[in-house]
C-alpha positions as protocol buffer text, in pm:
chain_id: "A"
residue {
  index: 1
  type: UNK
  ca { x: -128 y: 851 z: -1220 }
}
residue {
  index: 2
  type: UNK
  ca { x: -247 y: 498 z: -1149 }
}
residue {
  index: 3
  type: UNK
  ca { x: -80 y: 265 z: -897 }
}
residue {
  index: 4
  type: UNK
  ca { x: 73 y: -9 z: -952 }
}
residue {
  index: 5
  type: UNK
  ca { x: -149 y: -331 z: -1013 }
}
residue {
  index: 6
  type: UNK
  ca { x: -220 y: -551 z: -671 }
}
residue {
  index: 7
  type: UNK
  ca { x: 72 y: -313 z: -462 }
}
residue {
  index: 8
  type: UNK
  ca { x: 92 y: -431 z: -138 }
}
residue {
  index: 9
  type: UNK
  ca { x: 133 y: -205 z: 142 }
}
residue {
  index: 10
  type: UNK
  ca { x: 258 y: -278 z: 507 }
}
residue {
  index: 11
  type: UNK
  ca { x: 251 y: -72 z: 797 }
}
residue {
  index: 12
  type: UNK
  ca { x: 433 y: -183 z: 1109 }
}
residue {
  index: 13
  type: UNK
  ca { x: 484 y: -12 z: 1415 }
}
residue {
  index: 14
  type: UNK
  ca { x: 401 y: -14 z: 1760 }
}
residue {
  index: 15
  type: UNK
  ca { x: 25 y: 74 z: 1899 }
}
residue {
  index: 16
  type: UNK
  ca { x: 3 y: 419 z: 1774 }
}
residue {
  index: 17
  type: UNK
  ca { x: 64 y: 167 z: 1396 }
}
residue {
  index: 18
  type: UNK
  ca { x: -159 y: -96 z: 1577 }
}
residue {
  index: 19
  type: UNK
  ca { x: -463 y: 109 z: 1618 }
}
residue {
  index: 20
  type: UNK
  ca { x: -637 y: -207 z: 1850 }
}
residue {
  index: 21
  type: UNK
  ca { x: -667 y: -350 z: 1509 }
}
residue {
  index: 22
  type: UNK
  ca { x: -900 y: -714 z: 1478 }
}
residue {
  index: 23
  type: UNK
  ca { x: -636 y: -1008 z: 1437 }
}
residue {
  index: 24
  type: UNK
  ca { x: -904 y: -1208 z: 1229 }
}
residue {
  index: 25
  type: UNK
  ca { x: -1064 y: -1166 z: 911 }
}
residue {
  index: 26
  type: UNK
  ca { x: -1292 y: -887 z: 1017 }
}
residue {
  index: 27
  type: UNK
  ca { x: -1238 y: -614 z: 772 }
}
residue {
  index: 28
  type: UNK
  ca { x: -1428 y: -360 z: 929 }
}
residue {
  index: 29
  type: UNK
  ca { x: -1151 y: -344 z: 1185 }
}
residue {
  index: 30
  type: UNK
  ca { x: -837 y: -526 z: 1068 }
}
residue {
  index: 31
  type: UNK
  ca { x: -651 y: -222 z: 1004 }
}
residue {
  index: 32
  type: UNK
  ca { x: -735 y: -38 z: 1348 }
}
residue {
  index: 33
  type: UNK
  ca { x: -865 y: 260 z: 1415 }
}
residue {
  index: 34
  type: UNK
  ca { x: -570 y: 517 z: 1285 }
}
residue {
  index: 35
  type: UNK
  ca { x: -353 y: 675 z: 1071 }
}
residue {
  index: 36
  type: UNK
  ca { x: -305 y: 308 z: 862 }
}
residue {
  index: 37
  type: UNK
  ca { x: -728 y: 267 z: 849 }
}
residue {
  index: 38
  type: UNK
  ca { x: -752 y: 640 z: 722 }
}
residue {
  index: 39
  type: UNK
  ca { x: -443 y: 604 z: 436 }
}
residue {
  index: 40
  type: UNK
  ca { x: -601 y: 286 z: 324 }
}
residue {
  index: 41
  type: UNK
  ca { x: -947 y: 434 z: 292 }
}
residue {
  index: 42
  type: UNK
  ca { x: -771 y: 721 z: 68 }
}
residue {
  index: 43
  type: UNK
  ca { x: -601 y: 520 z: -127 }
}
residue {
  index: 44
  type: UNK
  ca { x: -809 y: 239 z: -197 }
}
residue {
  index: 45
  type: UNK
  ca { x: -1092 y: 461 z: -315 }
}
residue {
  index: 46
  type: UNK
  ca { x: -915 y: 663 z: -549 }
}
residue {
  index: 47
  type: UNK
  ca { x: -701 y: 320 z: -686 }
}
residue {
  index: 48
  type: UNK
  ca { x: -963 y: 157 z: -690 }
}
residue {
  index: 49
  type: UNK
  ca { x: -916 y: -51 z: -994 }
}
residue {
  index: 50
  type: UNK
  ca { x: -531 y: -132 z: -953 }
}
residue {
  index: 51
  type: UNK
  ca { x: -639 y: -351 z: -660 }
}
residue {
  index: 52
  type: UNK
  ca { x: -417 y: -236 z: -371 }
}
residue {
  index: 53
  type: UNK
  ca { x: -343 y: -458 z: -53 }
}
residue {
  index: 54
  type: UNK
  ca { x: -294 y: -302 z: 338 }
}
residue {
  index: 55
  type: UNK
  ca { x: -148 y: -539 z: 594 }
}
residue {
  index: 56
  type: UNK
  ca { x: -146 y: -348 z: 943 }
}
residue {
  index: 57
  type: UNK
  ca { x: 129 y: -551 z: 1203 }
}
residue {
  index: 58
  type: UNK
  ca { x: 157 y: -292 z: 1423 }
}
residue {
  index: 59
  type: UNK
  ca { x: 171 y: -447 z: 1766 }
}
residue {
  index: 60
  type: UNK
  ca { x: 91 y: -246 z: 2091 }
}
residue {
  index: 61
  type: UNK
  ca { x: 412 y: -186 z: 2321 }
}
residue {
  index: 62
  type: UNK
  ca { x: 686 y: -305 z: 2049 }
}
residue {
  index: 63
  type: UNK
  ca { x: 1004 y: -140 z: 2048 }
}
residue {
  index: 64
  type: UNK
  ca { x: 1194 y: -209 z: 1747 }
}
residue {
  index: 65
  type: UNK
  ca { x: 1398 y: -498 z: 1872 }
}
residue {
  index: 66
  type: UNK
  ca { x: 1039 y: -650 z: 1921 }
}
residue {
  index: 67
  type: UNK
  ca { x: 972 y: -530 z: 1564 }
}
residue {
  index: 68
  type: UNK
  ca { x: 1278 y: -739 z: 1465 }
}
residue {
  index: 69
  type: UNK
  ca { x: 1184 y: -1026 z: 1659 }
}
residue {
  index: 70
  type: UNK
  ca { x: 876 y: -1073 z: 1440 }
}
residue {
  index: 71
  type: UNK
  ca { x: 995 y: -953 z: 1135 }
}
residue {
  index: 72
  type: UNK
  ca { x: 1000 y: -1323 z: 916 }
}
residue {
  index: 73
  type: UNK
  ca { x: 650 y: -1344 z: 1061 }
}
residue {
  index: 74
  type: UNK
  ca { x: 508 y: -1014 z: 1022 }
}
residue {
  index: 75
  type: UNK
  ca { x: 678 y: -821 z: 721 }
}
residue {
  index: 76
  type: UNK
  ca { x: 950 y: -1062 z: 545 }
}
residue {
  index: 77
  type: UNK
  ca { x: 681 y: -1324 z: 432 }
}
residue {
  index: 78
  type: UNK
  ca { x: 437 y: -1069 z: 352 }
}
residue {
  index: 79
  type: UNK
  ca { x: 651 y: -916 z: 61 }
}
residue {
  index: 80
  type: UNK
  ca { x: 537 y: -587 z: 58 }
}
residue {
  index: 81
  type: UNK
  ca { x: 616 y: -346 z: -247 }
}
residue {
  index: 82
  type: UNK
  ca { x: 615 y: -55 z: 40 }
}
residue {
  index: 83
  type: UNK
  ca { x: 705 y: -129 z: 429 }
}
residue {
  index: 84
  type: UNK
  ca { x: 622 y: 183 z: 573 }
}
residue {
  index: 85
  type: UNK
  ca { x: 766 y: 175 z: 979 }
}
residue {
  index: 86
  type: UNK
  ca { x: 665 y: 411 z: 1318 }
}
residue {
  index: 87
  type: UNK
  ca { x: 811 y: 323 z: 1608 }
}
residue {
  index: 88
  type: UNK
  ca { x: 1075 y: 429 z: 1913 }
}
residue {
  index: 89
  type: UNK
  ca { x: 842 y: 587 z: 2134 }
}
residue {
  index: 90
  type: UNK
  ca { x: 861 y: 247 z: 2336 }
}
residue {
  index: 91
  type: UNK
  ca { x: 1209 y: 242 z: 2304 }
}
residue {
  index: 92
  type: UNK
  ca { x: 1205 y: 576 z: 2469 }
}
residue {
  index: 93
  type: UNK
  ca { x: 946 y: 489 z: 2742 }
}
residue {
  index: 94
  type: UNK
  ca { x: 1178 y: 163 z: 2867 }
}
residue {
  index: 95
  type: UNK
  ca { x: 1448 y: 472 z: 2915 }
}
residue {
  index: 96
  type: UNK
  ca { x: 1248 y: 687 z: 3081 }
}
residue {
  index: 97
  type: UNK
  ca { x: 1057 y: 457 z: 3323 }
}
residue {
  index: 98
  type: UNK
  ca { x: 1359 y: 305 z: 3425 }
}
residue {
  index: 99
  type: UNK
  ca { x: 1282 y: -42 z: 3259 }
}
residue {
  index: 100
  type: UNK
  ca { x: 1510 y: -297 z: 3227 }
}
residue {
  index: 101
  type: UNK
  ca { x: 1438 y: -323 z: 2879 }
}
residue {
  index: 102
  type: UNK
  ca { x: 1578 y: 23 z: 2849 }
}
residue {
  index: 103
  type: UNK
  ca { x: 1914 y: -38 z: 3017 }
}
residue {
  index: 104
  type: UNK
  ca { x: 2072 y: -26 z: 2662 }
}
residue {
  index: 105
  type: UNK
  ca { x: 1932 y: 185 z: 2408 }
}
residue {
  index: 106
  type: UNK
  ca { x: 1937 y: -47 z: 2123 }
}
residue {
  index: 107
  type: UNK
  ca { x: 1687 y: 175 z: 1870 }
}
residue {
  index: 108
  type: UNK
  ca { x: 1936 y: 291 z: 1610 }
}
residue {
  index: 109
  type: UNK
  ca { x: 2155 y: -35 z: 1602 }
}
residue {
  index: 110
  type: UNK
  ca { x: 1879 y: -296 z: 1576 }
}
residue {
  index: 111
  type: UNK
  ca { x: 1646 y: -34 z: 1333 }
}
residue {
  index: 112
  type: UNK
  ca { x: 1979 y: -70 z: 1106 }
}
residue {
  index: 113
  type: UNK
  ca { x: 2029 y: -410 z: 1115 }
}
residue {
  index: 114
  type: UNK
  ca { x: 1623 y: -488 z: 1055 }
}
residue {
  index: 115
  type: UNK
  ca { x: 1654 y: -243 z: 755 }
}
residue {
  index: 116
  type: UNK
  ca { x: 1983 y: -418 z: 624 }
}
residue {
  index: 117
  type: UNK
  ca { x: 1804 y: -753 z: 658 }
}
residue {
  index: 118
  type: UNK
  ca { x: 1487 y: -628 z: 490 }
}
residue {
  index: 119
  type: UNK
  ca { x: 1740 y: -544 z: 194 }
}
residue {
  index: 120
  type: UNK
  ca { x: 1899 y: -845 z: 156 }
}
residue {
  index: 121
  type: UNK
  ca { x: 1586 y: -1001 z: 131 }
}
residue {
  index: 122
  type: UNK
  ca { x: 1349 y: -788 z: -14 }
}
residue {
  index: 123
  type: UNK
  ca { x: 1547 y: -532 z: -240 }
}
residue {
  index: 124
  type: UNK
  ca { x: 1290 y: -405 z: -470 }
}
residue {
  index: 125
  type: UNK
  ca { x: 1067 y: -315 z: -110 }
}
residue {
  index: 126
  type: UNK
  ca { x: 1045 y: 104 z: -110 }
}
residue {
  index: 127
  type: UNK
  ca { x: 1062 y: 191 z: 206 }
}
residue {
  index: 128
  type: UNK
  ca { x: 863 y: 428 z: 387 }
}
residue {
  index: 129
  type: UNK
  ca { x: 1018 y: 518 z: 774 }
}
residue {
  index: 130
  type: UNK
  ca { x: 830 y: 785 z: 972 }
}
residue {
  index: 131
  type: UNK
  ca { x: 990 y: 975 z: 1283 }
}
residue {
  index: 132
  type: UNK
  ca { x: 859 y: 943 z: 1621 }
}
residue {
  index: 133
  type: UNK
  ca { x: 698 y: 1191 z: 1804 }
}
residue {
  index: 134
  type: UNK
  ca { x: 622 y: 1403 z: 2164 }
}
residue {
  index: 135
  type: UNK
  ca { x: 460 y: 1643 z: 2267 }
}
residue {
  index: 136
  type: UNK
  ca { x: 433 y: 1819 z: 2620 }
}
residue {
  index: 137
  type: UNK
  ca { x: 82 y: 1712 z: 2854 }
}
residue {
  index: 138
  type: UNK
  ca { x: 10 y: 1611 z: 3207 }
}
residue {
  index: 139
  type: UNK
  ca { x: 92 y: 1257 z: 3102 }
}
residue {
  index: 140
  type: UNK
  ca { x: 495 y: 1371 z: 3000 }
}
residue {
  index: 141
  type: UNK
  ca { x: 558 y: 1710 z: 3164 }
}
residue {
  index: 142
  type: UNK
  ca { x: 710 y: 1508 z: 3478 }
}
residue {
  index: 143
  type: UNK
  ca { x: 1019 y: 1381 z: 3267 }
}
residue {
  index: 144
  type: UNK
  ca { x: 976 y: 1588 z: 2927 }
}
residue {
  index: 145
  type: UNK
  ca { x: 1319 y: 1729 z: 2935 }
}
residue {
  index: 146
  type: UNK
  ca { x: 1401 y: 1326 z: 2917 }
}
residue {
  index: 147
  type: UNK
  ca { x: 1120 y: 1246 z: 2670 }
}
residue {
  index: 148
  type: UNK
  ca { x: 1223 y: 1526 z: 2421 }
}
residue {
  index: 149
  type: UNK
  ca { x: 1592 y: 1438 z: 2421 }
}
residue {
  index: 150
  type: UNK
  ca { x: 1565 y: 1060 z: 2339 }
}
residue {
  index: 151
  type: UNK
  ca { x: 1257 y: 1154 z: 2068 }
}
residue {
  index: 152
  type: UNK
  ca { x: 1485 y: 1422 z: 1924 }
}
residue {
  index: 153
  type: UNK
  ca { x: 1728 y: 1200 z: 1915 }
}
residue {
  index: 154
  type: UNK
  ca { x: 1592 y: 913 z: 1743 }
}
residue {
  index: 155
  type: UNK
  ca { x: 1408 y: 1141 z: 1480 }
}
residue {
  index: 156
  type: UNK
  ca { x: 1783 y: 1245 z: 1378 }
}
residue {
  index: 157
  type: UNK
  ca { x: 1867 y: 845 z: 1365 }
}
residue {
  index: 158
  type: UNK
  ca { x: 1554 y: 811 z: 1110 }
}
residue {
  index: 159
  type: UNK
  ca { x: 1614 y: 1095 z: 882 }
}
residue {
  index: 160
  type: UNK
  ca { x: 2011 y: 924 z: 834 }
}
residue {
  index: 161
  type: UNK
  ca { x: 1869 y: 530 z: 845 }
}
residue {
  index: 162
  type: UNK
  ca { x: 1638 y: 700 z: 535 }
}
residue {
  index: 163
  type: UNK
  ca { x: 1866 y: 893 z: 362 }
}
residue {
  index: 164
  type: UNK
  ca { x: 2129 y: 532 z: 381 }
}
residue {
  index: 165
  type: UNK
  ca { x: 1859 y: 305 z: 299 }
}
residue {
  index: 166
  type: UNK
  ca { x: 1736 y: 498 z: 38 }
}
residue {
  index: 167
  type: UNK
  ca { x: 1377 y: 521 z: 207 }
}
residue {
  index: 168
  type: UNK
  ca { x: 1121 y: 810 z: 197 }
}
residue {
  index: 169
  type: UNK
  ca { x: 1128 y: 1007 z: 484 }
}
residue {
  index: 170
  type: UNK
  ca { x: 836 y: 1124 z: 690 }
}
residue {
  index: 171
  type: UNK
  ca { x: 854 y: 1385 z: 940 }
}
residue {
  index: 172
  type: UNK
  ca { x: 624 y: 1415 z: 1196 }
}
residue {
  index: 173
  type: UNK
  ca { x: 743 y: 1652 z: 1468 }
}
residue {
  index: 174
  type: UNK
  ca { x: 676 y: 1981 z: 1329 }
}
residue {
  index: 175
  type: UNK
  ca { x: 296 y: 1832 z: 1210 }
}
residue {
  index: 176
  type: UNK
  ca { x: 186 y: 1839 z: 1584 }
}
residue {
  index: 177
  type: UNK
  ca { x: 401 y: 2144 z: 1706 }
}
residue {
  index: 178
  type: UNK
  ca { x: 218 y: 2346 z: 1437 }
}
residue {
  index: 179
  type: UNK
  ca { x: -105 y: 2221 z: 1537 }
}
residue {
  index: 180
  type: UNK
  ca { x: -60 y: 2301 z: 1905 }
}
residue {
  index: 181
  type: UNK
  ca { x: -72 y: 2631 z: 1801 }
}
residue {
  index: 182
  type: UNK
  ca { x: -448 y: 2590 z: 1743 }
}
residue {
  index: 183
  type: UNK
  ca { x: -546 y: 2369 z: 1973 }
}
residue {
  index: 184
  type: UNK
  ca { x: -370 y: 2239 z: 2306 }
}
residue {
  index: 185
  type: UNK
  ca { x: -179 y: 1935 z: 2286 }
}
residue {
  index: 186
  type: UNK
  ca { x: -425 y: 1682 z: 2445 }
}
residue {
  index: 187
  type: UNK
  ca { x: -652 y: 1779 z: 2141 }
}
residue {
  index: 188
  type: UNK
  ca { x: -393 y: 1604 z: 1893 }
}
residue {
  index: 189
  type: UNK
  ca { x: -195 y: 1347 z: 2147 }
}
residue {
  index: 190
  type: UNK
  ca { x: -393 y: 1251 z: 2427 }
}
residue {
  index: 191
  type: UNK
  ca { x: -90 y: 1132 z: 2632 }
}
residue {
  index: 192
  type: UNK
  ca { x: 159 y: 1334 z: 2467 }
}
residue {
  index: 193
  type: UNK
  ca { x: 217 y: 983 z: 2265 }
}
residue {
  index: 194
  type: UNK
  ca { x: -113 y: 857 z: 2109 }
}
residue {
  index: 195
  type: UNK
  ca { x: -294 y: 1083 z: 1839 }
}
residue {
  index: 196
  type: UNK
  ca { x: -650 y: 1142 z: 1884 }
}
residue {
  index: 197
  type: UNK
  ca { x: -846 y: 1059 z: 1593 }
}
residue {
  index: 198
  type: UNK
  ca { x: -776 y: 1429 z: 1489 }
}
residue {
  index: 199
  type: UNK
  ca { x: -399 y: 1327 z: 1537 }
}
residue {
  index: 200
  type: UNK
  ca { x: -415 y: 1029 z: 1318 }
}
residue {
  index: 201
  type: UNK
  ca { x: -569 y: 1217 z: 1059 }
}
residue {
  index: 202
  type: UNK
  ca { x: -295 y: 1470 z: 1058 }
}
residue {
  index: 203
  type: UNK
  ca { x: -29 y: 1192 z: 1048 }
}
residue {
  index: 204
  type: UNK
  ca { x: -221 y: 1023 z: 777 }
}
residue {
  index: 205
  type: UNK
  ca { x: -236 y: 1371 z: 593 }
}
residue {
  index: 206
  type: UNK
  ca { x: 127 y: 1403 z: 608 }
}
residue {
  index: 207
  type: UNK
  ca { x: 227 y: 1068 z: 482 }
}
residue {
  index: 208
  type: UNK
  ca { x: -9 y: 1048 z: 215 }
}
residue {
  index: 209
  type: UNK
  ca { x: 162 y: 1412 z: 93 }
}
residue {
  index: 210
  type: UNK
  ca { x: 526 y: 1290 z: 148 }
}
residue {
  index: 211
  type: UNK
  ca { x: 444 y: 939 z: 41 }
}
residue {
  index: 212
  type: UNK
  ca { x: 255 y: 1063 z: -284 }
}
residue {
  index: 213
  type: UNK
  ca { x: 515 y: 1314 z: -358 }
}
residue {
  index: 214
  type: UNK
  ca { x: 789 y: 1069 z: -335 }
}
residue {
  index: 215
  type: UNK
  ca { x: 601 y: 872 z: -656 }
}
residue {
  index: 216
  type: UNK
  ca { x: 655 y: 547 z: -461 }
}
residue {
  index: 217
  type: UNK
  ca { x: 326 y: 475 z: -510 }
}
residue {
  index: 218
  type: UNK
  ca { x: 288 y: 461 z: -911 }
}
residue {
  index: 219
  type: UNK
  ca { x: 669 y: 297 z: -971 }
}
């Protein structure tokens, strides 16, 4: 089935989303180098002819209060017909590391009130939120206990912010605990946080199956 004529798609996240992405007019690298770059290739091949549009605004270190901060700038005035969002894993490192921007854990609170906002403003936007994710290397096994309670946690405050909002759902989690079964973590999330270009192509892979599934992309 065809997509809709000229869709516009956003992705917005933190830099796992911002994939050192140009901030010019350089098109060989203003998506990044990830999961965004490889879903745009896909698509915009095969839809050729309807014309689609991908806006990456992922910005390196955002939690999603810094998301919100932004959000006029970099996803209101944009008026995307999808708004697909990663983040939290910064949210979680602030925690973690002892931060003062982690004193309060704002994710779920602020995530709701940017969604409610984005609503209000943009009600025909389908959105598109994707959970964060862990997994257990050199870089997290210090704290991982830590790590894998505030991830866990926040992937459970996705799945209900979707299922309100009315959004499709992407979950990541089990994508990279299966594959550690073939190769060792590192292989998939360098740090335990950023994919590998293997990684991003398994994220891309699963939100171009949940994505497509959801028919989002031909309404």
């Amino acid at each position: 089935m065809a997509m809709k004529p000229n869709t516009v798609i956003l992705f917005q996240g933190d830099s796992i989303t911002d994939g050192n992405r140009d901030r010019g007019n350089d098109l060989n690298h203003i998506l990044g180098h990830g999961y965004a770059y490889i879903i745009a290739g896909k698509l915009g091949s095969e839809h050729a002819e309807s014309n689609p549009h991908f806006v990456n605004r992922g910005v390196s270190g955002d939690r999603v209060s810094d998301l919100y901060a932004r959000w006029n700038e970099d996803a209101i005035s944009i008026k995307p017909n999808i708004l697909s969002i990663l983040v939290g894993v910064n949210d979680a490192w602030r925690i973690v590391h002892n931060d003062a921007g982690g004193v309060t854990d704002r994710f779920e609170r602020v995530y709701r009130h940017l969604l409610e906002e984005t609503m209000e403003v943009l009600p025909n936007t389908q959105l598109v939120l994707c959970e964060p994710f862990i997994l257990k290397t050199k870089a997290t096994e210090q704290q991982f206990a830590m790590w894998h309670e505030l991830i866990s946690d926040y992937q459970g405050k996705v799945r209900q912010l979707a299922e309100q909002f009315d959004a499709v759902h992407v979950p990541l989690q089990d994508v990279f605990d299966e594959a550690v079964k073939r190769k060792e973590a590192e292989a998939w999330l360098w740090d335990g946080i950023h994919p590998t270009v293997a990684g991003h192509y398994l994220l891309a892979e699963r939100w171009l199956e949940v994505v497509g599934r959801s028919g989002c992309l031909n309404s």
